[in-house]
C-alpha atoms as one frame of an Amber mdcrd trajectory, in Angstrom:
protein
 -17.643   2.884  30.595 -16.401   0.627  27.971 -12.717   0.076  27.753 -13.087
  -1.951  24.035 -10.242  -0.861  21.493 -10.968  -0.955  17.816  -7.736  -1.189
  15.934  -7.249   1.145  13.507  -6.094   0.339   9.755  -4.347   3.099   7.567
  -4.133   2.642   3.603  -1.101   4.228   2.023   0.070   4.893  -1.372   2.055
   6.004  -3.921   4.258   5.800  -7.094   6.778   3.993  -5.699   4.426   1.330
  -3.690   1.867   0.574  -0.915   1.221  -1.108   2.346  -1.615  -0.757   5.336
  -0.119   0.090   8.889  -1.942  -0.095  11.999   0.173   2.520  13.381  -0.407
   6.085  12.430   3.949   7.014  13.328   4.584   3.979  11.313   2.555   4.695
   8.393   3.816   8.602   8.293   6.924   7.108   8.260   7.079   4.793   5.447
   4.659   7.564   3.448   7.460  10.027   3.646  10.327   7.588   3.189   9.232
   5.434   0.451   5.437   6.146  -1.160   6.964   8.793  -3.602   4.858  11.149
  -5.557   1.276  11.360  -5.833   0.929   9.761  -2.379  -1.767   9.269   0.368
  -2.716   7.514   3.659  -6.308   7.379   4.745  -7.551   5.958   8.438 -10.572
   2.882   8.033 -12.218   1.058  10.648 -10.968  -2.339   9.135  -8.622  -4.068
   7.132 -10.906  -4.648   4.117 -11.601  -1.039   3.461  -7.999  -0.155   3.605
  -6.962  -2.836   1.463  -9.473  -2.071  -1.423  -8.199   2.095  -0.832  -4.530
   1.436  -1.076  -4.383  -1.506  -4.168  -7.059   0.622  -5.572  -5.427   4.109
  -5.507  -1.980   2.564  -5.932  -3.492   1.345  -9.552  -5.033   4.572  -9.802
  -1.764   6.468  -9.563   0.408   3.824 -11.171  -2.100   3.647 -14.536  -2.002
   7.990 -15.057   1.539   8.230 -13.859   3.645   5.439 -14.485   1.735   3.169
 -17.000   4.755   1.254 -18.768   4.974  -0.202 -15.259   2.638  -3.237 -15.608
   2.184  -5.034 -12.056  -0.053  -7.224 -10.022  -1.289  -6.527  -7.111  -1.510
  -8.777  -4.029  -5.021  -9.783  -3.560  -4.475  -8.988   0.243  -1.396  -6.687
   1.488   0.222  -7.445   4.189   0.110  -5.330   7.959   3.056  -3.346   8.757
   4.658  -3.489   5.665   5.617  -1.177   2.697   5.582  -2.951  -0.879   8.130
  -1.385  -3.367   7.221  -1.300  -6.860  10.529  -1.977  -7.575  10.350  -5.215
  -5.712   7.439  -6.430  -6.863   8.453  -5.852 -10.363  11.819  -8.055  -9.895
   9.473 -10.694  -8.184   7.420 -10.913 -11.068   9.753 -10.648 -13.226  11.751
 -13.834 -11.415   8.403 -15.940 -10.915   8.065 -15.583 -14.791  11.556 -16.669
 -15.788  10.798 -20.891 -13.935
């Protein structure tokens, strides 16, 4: 019997931001806390396939929604972390103002 473990990746989303968790608690947590409306969190195999969901959906939801917000996306998002809208709008905002 095999004893291999295949880490699991979870995409999450929502008006108010996203992230990818590798910790189903962790990413129930952050989805109820801080994803807002319109939210979801889906379970993938790998990091790639949660990273295209989540920045996918999250522009997705953001565009019908919320579409004076205008933001960039990271091309990759980090693990274990829950980006704000909010946060990434005052970053943006800041990066343009050197």
């Amino acid at each position: 019997m095999s004893n291999s473990y295949r880490e699991k990746y979870y995409g999450v989303y929502g008006t108010n931001g996203l992230g990818i968790f590798t910790n189903w608690g962790l990413c129930k947590k952050e989805l109820s806390e801080w994803a807002g409306d319109h939210s979801n969190c889906k379970k993938f195999d790998n990091y790639d396939d949660a990273n295209i969901f989540a920045a996918g959906k999250y522009r997705e939801v953001m565009k019908k929604y919320k579409p004076y917000v205008k933001i960039k996306v990271p091309d990759e998002l980090p693990i274990n972390f829950f980006i704000i809208t909010k946060v990434m709008k005052g970053l943006e905002e800041l990066g343009s103002k050197k």
